[in-house]
C-alpha positions in Angstrom: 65.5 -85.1 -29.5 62.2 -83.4 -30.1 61.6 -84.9 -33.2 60.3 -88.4 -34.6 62.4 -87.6 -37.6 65.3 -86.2 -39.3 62.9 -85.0 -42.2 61.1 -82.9 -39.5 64.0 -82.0 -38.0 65.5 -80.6 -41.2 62.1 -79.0 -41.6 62.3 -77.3 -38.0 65.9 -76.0 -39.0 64.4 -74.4 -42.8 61.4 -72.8 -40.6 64.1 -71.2 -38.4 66.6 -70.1 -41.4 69.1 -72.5 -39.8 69.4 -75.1 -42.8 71.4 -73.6 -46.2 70.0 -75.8 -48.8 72.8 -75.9 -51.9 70.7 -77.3 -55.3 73.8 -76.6 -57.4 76.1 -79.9 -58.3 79.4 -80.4 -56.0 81.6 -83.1 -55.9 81.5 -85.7 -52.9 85.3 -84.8 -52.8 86.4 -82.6 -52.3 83.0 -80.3 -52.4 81.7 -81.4 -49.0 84.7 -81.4 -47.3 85.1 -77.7 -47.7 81.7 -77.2 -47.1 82.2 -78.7 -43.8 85.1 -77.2 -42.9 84.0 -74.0 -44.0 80.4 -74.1 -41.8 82.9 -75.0 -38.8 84.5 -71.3 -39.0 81.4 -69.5 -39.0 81.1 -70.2 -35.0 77.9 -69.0 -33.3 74.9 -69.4 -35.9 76.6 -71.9 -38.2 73.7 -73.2 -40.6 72.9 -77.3 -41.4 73.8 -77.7 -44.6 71.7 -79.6 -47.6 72.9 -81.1 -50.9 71.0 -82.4 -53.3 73.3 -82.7 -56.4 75.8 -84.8 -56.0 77.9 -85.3 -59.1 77.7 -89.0 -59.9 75.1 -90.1 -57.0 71.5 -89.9 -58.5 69.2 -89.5 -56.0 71.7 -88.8 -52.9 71.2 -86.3 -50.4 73.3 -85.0 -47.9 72.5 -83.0 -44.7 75.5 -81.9 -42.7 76.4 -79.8 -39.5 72.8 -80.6 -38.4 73.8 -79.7 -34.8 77.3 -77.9 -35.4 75.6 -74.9 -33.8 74.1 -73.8 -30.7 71.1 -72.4 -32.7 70.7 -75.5 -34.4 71.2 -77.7 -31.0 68.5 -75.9 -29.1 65.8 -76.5 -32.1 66.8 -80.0 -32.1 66.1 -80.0 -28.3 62.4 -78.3 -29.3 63.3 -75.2 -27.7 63.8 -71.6 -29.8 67.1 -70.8 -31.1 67.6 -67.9 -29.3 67.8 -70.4 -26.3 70.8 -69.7 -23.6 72.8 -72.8 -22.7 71.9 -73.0 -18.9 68.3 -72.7 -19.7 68.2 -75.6 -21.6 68.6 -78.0 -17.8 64.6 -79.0 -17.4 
């Protein structure tokens, strides 16, 4: 990984548009479930995903799908997310 971090990593992805930050309360169940399940069908392009209201957690944060994309594979590699797979041998 091309990152020290996962807080720069999660940066990387906002820079790129490739993390969907979601301020709005949800439920640990069965809010990010769907949310999961729901970022799987997108496919190609598929955005991280970042809570940061968790009904009944203060403080909690969530970050999911962080590489459930090619886009968001290649950026955590350090390469741009435009990358094609069989460039990304070094």
């Amino acid at each position: 990984m091309a990152f020290d971090d996962l807080r720069s990593f999660l940066h990387a992805l906002d820079q790129q548009g490739q993390l969907l930050k979601i301020s709005e309360e949800v439920n640990a169940e069965p809010d990010l479930a769907a949310a999961a399940n729901a970022t799987g069908r997108i496919g190609d392009g598929a955005p991280a995903l970042w809570f940061d209201n968790i009904r009944g957690f203060t403080d909690a944060r969530v970050a999911m799908n962080t590489i459930g994309s090619w886009q968001n594979h290649a950026i955590s590699l350090g390469l741009p997310p435009n990358t094609p797979v069989k460039k990304t041998d070094r």
